[in-house]
C-alpha angles and dihedrals in degrees: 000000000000135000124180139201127192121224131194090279107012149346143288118208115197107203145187112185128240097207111068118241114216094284100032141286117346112230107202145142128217140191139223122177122160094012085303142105110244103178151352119210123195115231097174149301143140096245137135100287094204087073100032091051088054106051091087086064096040105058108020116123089004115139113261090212103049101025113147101201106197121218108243117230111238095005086067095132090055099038093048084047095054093038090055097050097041093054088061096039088054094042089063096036095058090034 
């Protein structure tokens, strides 16, 4: 599920995914301003920390248009989870 909020220059999506991580569903919210990811905040899961600690880093001023999320080896059912709900999160935001 996604819920968004707009802000003076940009957006914020607040975001539960609907494909299950490895240790369930992924609750997050995420942040465009100016065509780019700003920033990614953690509300909860049980997943493997090492990727989600890094999300922050990995996206952040990334372009919203032309992002190239990796799947990440021996973190797949994450990865594939994020990548999932983030495709969707940066097709509304540049629509």
């Amino acid at each position: 599920s996604v819920t968004s909020s707009s802000l003076t220059d940009g957006m914020v999506y607040t975001c539960t995914t609907n494909q299950k991580g490895y240790a369930g569903q992924i609750s997050f919210q995420v942040t465009f301003a100016q065509g780019k990811f700003l920033a990614y905040t953690d509300l909860g899961n049980s997943e493997t920390k090492s990727l989600i600690g890094q999300m922050n880093s990995k996206i952040s001023g990334v372009s919203a248009t032309n992002y190239a999320f990796e799947i990440v080896s021996g973190e797949t059912f994450t990865s594939k989870a994020l990548k999932s709900a983030l495709d969707v999160i940066a097709a509304d935001y540049c629509k």
